[in-house]
Backbone bond lengths (Angstrom), bond angles and torsions (degrees), N, CA, C in turn:
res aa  C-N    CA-C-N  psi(-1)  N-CA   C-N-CA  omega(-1)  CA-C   N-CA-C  phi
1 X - - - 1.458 - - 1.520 111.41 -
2 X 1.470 109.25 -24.63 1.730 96.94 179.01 1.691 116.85 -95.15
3 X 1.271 112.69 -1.21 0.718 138.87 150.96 1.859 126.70 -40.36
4 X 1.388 96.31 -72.77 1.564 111.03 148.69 0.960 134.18 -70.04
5 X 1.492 133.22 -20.48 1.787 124.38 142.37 0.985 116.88 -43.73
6 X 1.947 136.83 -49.44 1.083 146.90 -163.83 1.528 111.12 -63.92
7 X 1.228 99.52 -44.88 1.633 119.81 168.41 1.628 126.54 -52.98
8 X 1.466 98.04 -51.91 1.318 115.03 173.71 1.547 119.60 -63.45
9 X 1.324 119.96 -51.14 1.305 127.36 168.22 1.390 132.17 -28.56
10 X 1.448 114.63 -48.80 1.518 104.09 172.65 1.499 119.13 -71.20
11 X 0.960 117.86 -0.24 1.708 124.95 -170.10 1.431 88.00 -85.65
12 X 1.416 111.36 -64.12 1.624 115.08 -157.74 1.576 103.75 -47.57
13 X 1.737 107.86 -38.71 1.437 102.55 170.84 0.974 164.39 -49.79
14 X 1.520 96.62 -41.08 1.242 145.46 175.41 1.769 108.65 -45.87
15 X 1.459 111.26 -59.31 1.060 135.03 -162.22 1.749 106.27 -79.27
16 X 1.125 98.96 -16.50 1.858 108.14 174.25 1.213 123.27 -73.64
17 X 1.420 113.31 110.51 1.513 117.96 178.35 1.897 120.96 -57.86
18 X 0.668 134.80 177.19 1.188 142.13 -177.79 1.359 126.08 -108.65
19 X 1.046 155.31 83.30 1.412 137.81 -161.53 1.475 120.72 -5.58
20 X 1.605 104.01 -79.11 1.264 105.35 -173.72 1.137 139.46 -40.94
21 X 1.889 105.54 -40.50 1.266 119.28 148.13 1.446 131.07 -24.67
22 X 1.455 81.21 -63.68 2.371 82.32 -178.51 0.978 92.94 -80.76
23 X 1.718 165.96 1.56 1.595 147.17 -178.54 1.979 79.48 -92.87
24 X 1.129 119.99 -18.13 1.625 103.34 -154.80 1.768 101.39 -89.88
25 X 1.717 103.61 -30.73 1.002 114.30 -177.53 1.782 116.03 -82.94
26 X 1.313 107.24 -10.10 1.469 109.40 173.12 1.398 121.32 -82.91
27 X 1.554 97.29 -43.34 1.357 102.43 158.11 1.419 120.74 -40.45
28 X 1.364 120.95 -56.61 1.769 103.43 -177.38 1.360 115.90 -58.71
29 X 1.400 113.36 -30.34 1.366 125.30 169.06 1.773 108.25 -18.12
30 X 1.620 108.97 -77.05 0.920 151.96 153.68 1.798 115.15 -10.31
31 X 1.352 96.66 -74.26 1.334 131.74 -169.11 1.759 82.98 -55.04
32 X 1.088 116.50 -76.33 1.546 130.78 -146.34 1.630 114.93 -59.40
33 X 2.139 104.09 -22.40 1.760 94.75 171.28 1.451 95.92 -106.87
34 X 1.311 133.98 50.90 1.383 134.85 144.72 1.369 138.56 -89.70
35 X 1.687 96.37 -16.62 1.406 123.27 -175.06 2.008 115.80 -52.70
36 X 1.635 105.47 -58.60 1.379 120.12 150.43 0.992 128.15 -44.95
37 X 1.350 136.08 -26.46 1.598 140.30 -156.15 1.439 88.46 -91.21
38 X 1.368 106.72 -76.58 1.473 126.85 -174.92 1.453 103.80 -36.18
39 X 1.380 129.34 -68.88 1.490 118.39 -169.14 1.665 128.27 -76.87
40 X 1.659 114.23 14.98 1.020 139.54 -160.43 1.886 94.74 -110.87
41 X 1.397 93.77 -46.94 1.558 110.49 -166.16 1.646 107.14 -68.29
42 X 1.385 111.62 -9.80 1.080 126.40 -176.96 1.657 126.59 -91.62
43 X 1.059 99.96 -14.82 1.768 106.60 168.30 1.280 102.35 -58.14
44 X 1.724 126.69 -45.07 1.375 144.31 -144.67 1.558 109.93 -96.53
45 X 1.075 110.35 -50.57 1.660 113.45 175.96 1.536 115.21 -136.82
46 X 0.952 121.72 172.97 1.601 129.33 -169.90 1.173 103.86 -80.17
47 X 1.469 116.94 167.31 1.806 120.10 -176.53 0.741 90.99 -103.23
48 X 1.494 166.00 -12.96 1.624 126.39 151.38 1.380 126.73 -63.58
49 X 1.095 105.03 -21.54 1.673 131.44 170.07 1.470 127.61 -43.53
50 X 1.500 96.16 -63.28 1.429 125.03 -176.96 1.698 107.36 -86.96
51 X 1.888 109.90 -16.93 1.645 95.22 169.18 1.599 86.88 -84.09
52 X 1.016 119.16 -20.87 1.786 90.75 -138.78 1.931 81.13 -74.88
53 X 1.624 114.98 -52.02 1.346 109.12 179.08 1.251 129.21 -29.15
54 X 1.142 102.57 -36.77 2.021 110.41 -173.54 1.045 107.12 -91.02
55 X 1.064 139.62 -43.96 1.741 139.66 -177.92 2.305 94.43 -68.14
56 X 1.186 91.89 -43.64 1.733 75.58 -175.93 1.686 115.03 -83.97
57 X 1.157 111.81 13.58 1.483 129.68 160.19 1.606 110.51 -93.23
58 X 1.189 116.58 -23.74 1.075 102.02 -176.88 1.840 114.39 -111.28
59 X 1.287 97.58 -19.91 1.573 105.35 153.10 1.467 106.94 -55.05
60 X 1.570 138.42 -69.79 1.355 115.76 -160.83 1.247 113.70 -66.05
61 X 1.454 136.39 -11.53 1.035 160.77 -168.17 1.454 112.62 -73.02
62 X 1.404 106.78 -47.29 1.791 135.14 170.35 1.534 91.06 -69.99
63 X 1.488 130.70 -38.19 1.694 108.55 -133.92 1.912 89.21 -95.95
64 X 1.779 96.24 -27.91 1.523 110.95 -148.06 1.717 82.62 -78.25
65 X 1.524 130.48 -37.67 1.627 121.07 164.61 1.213 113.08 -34.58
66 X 1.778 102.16 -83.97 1.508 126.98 -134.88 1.831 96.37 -76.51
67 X 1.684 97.63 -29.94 1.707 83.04 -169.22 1.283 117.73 55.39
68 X 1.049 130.86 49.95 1.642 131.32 169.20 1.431 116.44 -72.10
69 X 1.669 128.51 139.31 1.023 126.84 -165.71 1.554 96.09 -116.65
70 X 1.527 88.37 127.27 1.843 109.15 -160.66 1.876 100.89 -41.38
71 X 1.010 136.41 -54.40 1.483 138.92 168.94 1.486 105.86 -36.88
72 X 1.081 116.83 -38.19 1.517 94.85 -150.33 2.043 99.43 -99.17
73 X 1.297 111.97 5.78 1.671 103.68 137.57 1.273 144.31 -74.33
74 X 1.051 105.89 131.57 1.764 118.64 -176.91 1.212 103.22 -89.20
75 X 1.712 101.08 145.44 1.283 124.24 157.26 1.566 135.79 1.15
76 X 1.510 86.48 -65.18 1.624 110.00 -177.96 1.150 113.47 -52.90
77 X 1.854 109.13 -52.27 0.870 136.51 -173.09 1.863 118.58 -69.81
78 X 0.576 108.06 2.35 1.875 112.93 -177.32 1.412 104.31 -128.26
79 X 1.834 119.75 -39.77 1.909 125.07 157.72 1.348 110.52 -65.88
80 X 1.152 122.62 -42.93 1.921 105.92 162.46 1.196 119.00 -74.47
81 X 1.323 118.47 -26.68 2.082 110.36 -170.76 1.592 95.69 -79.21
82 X 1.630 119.47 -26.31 1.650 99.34 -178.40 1.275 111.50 -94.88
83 X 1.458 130.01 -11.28 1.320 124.40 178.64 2.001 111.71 -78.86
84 X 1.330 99.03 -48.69 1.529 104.57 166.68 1.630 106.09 -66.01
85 X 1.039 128.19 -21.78 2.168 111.30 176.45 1.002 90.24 -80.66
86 X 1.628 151.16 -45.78 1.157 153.96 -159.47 1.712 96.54 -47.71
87 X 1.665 103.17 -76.01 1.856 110.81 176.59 1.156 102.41 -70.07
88 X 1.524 153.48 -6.65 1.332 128.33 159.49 1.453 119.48 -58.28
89 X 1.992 105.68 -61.14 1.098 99.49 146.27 1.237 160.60 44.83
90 X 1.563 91.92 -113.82 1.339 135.73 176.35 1.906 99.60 -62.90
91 X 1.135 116.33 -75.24 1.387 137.20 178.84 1.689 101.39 -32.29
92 X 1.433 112.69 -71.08 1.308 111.12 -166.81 1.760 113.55 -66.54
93 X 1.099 126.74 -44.79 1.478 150.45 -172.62 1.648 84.48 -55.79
94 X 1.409 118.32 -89.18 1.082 103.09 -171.79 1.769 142.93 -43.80
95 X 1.600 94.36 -27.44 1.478 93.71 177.80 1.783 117.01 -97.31
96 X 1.414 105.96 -12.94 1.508 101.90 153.34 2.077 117.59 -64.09
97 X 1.210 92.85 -51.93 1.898 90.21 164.21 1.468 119.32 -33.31
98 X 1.274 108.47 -52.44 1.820 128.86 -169.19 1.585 97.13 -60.50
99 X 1.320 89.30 -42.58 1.840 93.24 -165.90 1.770 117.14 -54.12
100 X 1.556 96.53 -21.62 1.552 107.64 -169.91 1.329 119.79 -67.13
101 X 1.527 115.28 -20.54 1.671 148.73 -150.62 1.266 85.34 -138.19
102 X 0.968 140.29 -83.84 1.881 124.94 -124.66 1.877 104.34 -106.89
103 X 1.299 124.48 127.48 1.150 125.97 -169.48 1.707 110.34 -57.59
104 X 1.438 95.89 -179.18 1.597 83.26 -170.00 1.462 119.68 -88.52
105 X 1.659 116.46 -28.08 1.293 125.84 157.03 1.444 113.54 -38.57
106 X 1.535 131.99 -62.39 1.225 133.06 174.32 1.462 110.73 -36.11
107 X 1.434 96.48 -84.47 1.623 105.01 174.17 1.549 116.32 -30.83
108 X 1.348 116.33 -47.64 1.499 106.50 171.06 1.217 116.53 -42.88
109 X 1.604 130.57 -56.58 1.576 158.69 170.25 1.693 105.15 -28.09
110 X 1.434 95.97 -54.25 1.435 94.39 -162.80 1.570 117.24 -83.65
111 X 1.617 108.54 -24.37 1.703 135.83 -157.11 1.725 76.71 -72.37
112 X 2.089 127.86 -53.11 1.139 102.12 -147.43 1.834 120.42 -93.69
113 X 1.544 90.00 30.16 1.591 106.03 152.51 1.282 140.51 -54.05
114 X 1.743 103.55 -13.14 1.018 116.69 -179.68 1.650 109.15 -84.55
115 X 0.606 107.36 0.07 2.355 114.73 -176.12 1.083 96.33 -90.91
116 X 1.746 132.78 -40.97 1.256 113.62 -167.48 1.843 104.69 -94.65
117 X 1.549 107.59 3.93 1.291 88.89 -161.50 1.707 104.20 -109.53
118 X 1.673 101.05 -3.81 1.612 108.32 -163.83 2.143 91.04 -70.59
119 X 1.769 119.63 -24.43 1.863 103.55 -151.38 1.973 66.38 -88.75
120 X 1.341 153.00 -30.12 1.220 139.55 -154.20 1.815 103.53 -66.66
121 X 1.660 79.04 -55.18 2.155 83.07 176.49 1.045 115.68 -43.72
122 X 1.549 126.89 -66.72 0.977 133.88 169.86 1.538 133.26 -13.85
123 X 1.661 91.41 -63.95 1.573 85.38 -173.94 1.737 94.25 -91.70
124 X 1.098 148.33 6.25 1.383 135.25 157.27 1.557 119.31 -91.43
125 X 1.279 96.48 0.01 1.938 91.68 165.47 1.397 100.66 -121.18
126 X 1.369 149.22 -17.75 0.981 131.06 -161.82 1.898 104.06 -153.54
127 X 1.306 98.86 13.24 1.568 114.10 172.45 1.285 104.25 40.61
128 X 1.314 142.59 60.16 1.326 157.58 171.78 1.798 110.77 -111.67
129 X 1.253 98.09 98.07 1.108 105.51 -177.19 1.818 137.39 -86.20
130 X 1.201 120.69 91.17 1.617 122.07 -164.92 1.297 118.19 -60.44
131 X 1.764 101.11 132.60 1.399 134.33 -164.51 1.467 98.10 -57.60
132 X 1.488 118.26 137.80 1.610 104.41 170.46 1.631 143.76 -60.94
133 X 1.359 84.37 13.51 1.779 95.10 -165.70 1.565 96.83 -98.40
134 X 2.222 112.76 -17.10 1.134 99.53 -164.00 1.439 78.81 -107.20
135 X 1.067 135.58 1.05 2.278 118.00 177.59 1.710 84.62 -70.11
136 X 1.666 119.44 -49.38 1.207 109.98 -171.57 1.718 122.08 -27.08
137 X 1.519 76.04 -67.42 1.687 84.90 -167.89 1.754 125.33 -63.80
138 X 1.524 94.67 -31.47 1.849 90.14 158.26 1.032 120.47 -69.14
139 X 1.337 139.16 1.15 1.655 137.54 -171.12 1.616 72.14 -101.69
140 X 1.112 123.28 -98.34 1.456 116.38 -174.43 1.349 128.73 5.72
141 X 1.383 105.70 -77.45 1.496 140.19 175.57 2.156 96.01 -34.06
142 X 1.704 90.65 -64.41 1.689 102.24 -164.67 1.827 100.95 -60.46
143 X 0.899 91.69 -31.64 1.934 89.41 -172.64 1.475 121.72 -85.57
144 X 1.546 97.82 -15.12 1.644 111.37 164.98 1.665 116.03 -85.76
145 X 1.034 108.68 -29.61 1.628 118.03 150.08 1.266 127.30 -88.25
146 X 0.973 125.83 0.33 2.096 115.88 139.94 1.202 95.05 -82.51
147 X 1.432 133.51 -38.31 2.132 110.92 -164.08 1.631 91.75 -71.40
148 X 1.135 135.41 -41.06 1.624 139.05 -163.69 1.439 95.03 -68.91
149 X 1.465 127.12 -55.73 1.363 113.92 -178.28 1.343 107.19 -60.38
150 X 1.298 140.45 -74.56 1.359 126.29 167.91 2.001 93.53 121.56
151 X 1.397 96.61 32.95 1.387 113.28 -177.53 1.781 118.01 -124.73
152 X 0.757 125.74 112.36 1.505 115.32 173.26 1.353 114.28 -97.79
153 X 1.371 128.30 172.59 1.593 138.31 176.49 1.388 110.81 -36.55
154 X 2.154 98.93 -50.11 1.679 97.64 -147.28 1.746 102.55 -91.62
155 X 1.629 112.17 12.55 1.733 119.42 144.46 1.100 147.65 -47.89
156 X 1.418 96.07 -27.32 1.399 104.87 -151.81 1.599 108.04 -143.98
157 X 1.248 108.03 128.27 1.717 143.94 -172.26 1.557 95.49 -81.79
158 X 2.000 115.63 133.60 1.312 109.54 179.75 1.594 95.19 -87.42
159 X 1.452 132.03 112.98 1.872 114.60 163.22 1.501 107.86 -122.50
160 X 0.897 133.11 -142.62 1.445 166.12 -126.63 1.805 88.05 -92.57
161 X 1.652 97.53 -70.59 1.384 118.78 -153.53 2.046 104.96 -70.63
162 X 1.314 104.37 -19.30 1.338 113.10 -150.72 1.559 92.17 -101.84
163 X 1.181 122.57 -35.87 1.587 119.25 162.98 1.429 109.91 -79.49
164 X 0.901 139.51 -26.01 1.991 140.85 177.82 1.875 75.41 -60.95
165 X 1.178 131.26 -92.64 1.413 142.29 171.70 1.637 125.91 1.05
166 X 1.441 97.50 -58.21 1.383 105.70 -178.32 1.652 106.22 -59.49
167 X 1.547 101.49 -56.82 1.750 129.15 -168.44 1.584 90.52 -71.11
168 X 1.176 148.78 -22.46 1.439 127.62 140.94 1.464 133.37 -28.94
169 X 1.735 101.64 -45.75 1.125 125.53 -140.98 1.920 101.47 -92.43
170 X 1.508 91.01 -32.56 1.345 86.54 171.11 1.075 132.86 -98.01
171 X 1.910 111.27 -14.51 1.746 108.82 141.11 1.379 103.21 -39.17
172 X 0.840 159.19 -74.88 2.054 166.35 -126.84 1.793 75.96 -52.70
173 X 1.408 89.55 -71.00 1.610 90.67 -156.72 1.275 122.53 -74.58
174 X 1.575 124.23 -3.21 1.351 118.01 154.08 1.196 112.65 -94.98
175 X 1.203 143.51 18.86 1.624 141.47 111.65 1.090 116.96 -32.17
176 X 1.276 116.26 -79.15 1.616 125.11 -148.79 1.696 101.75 -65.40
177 X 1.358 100.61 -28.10 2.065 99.22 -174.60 1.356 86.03 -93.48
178 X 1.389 153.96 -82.28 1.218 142.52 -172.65 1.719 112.09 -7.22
179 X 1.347 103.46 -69.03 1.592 131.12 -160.06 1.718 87.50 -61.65
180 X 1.104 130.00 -43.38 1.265 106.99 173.48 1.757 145.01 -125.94
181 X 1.645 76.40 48.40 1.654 101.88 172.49 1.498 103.31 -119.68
182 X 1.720 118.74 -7.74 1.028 94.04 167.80 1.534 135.21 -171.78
183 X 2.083 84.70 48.48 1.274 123.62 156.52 1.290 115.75 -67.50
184 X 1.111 125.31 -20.02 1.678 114.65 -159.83 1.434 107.90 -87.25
185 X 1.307 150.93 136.58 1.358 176.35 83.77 1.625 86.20 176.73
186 X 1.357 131.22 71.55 1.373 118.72 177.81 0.993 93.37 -143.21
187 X 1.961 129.56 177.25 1.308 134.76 -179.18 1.903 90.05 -118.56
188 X 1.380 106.91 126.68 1.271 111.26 -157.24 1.194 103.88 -85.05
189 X 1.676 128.06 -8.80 1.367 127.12 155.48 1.096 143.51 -53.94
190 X 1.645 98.05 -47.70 1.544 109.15 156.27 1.716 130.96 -69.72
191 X 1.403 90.57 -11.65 1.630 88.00 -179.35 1.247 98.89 -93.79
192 X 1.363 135.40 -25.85 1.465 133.47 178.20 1.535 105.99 -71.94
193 X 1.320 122.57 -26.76 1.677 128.00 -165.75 1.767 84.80 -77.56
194 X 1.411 129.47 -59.08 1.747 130.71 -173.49 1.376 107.11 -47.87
195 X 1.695 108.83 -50.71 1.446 96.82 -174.75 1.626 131.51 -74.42
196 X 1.467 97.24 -17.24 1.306 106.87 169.84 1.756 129.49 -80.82
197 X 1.308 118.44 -32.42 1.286 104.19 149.77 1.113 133.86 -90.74
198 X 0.896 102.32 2.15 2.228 117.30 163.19 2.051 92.51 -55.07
199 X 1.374 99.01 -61.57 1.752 103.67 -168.85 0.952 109.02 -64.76
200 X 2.009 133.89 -34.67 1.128 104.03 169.97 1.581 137.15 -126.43
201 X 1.824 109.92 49.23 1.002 148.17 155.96 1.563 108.96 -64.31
202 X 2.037 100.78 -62.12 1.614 106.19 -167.68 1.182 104.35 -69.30
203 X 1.630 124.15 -29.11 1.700 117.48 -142.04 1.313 103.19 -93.54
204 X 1.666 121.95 -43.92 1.323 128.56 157.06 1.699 124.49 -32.92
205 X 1.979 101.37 -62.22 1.572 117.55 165.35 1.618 104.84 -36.30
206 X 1.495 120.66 -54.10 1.552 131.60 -170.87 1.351 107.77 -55.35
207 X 1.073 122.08 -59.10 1.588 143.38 -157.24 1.923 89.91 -70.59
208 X 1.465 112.68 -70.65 1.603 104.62 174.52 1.815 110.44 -43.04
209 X 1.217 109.02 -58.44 1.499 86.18 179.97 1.029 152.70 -83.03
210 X 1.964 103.76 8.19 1.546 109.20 150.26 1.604 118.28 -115.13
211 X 1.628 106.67 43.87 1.159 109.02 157.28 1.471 125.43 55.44
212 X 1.594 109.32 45.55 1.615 111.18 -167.77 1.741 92.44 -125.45
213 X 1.006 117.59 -176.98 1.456 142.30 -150.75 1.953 87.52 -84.81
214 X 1.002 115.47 136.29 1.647 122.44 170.81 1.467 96.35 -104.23
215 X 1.319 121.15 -70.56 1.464 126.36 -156.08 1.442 103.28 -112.68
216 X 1.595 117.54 160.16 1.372 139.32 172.56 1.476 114.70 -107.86
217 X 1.388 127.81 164.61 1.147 108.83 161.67 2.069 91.19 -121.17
218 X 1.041 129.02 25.60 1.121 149.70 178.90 1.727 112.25 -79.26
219 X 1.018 139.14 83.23 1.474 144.77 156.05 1.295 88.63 5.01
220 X 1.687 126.79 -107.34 1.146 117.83 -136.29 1.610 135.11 -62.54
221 X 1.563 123.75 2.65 0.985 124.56 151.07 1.504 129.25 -115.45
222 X 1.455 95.95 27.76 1.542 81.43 159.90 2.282 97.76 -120.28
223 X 1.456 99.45 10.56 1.552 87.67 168.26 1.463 101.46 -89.54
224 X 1.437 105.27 -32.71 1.907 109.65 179.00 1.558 131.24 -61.82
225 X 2.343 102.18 -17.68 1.274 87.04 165.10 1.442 128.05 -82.98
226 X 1.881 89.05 -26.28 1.451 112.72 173.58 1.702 133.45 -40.85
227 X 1.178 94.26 -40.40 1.905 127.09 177.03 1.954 109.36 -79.49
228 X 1.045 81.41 -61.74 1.780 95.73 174.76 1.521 105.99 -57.28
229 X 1.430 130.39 -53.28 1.199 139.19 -179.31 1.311 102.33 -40.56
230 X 1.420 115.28 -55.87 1.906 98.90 -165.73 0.860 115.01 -116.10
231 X 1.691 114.08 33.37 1.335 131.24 177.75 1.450 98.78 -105.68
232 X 1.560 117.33 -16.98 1.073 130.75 -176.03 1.516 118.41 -100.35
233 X 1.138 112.47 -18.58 1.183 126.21 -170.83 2.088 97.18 -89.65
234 X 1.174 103.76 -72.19 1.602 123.20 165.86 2.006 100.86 -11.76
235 X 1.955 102.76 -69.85 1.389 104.92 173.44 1.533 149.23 -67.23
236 X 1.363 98.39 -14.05 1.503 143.73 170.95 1.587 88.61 -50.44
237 X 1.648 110.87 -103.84 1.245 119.80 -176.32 1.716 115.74 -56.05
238 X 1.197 129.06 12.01 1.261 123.34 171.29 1.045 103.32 -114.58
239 X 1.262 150.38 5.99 1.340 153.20 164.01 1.402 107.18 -104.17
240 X 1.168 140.99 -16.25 1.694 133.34 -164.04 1.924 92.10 -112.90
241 X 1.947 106.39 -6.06 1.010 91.56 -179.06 1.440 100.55 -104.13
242 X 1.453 125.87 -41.27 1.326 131.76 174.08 1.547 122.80 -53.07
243 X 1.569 121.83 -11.32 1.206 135.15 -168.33 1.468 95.07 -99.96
244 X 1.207 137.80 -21.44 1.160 116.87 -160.42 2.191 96.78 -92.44
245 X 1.121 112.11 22.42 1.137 107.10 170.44 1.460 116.36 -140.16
246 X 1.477 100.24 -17.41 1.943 103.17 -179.95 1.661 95.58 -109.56
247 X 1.390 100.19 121.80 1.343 108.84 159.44 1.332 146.16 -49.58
248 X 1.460 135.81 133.29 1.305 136.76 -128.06 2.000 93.94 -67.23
249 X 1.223 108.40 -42.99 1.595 113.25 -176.84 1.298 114.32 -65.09
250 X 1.437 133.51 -3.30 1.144 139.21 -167.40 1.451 107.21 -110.32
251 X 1.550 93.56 -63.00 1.779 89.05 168.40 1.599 121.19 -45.05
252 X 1.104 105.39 -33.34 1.684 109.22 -165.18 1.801 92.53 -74.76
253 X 1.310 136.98 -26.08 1.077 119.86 149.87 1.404 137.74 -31.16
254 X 1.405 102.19 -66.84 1.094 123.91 174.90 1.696 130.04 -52.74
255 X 1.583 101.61 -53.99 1.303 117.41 157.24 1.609 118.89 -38.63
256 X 1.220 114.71 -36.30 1.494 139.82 -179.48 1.595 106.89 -37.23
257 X 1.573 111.59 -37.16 1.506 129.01 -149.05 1.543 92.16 -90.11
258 X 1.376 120.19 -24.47 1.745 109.64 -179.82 1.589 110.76 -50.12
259 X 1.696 142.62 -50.89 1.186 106.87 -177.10 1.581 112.56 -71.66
260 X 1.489 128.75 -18.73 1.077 94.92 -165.35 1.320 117.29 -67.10
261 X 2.294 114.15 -24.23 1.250 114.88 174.86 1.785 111.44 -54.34
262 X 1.442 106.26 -38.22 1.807 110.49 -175.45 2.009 112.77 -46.61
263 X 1.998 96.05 -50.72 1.511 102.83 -172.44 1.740 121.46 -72.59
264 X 1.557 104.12 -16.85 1.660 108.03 170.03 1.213 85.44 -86.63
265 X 1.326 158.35 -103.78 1.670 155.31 -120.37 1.232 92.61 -73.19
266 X 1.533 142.48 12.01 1.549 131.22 159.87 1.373 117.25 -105.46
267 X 1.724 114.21 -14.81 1.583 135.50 175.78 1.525 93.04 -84.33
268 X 1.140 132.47 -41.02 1.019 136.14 -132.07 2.228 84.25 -97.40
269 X 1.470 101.54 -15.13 1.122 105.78 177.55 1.556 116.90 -106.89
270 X 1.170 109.02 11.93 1.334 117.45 -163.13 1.793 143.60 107.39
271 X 1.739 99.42 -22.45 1.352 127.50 179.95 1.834 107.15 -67.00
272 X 0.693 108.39 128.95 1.486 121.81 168.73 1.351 111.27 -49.42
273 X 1.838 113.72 122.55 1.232 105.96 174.65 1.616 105.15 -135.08
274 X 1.166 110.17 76.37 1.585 112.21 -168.31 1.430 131.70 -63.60
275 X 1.263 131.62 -139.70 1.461 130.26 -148.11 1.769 98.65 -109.24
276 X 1.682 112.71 -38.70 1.135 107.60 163.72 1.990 133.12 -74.59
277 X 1.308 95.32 -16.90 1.366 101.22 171.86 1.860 119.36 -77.95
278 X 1.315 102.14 -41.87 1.731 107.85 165.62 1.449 107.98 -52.45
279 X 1.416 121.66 -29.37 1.614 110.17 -161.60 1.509 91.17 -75.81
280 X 1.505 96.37 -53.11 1.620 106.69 -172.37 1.650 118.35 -49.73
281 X 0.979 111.72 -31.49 2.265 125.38 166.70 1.144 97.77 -67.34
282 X 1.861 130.94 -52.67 1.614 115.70 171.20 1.096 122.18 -48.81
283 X 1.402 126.54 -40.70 1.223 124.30 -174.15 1.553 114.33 -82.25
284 X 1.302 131.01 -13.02 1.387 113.58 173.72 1.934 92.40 -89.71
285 X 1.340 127.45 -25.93 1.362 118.39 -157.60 1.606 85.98 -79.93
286 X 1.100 128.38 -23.19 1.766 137.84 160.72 1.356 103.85 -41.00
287 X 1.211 132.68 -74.12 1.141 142.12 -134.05 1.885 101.19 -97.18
288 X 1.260 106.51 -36.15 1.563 99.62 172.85 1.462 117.48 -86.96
289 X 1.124 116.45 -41.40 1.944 114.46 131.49 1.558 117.67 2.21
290 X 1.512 121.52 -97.78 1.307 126.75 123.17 1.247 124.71 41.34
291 X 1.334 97.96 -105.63 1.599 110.91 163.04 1.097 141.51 -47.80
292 X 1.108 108.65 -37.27 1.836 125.12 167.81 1.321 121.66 -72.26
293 X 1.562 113.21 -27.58 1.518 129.50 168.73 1.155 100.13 -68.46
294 X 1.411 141.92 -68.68 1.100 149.37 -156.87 1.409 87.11 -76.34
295 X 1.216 158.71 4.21 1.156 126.00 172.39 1.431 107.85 -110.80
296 X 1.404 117.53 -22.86 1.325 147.73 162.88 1.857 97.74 -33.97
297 X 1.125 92.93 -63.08 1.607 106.63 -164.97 1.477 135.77 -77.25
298 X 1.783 106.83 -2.46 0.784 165.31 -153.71 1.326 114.85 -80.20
299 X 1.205 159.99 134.57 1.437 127.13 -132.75 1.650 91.93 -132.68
């Protein structure tokens, strides 16, 4: 009989999620009913405006917790929090712009460029080359996000809005590889507190110097920066902490799962979520599946 405990045991294991995992996967949770807020918030004030507002809501938010005492950040920690706000930034600014022009289906289309582009960075900045089980699962992942967007190629016109979009898209992915080459021996508070007023230092700075709207006197976006702010703040430090153990190609799996959370909480509002978009949510909940097995198994 102990024999067969011994036996039994790796199975039970196998099947055990990881923390970081489920903090990574809640986050899209998260991630996915922001989609509406954000492009709503935009009739009212400008998108550098409304990042720079929400990210500096969610910085005091970080500072008014953690209370960090200016000394006791490191190096690392202030050269990664400004190089990653730099492509956060970059990432968010531009794809709120896109949002003004390009519908949201599109934008979905174009945003999930970032899956195929996070194993390319990778191995061209740091020559790390992905195992074939994980190209699998981003092909997966990428083709379950065109059926979820519900957009194909021959939709969509290249203009203005659709490159602001793309060049969002690949900030995404110099996040996600940044964020986890060089989270590890760091306090993920403080690196979330750098990157967050890095974003809304520039985005505010941005917004004054092309002369667009900062503030509303309109309710619904100033409860949306308010809400977003420490919704943002909350994911900030749960990602710089969850990254420092799941690898940049893995997370981007995972990350994968925000539209399908976006296309149920948009049915769930009335938006159409049909027969090809469910296949397309199987196939990314396929593919990070996948990943977790294979990491499960993993020696």
């Amino acid at each position: 009989m102990a024999a067969m405990s011994e036996r039994a045991e790796p199975a039970t294991r196998s099947i055990r999620l990881p923390s970081p995992v489920v903090v990574l996967v809640m986050m899209t949770t998260l991630w996915g009913g922001t989609f509406l807020i954000t492009r709503t918030s935009l009739h009212f004030i400008g998108p550098f405006a409304f990042v720079g507002l929400r990210f500096g809501i969610a910085a005091l938010a970080v500072a008014l917790v953690t209370r960090p005492h200016p000394a006791s950040f490191q190096r690392r920690e202030m050269v990664g929090g400004l190089v990653i706000g730099v492509v956060l930034f970059l990432g968010y600014g531009l794809q709120a712009m896109g949002l003004q022009t390009v519908a949201s289906g599109e934008s979905a289309f174009l945003t999930a460029l970032y899956v195929p582009m996070v194993p390319v960075l990778e191995f061209l900045m740091f020559r790390r080359r992905p195992v074939p089980v994980a190209l699998a699962g981003l092909a997966l992942a990428f083709a379950g996000l065109v059926l979820v967007s519900g957009v194909t190629p021959a939709d969509m016109t290249i203009g203005s809005g659709e490159w602001l979009t793309l060049a969002g898209a690949l900030g995404a992915a110099f996040e996600i590889v940044l964020i986890s080459r060089t989270s590890t021996h760091t306090d993920p508070r403080r690196m979330a507190l750098v990157q967050l007023v890095t974003v809304c230092v520039l985005s505010l700075g941005t917004e004054i110097v092309r002369g667009g709207r900062i503030f509303s006197d309109a309710w619904f976006p100033i409860l949306a920066v308010l809400g977003m702010g420490l919704v943002t703040a909350l994911i900030m430090v749960a990602q710089n902490w969850a990254q420092r153990t799941v690898p940049a190609n893995r997370a981007t799996l995972i990350y994968a799962l925000e539209p399908v959370w976006a296309g149920l909480i948009g049915a769930a509002f009335g938006e159409v979520f049909g027969g090809t978009q469910i296949l397309g949510g199987a196939m990314i909940v396929a593919s990070v599946v996948l990943s977790q097995w294979r990491a499960g198994r993993a020696p």
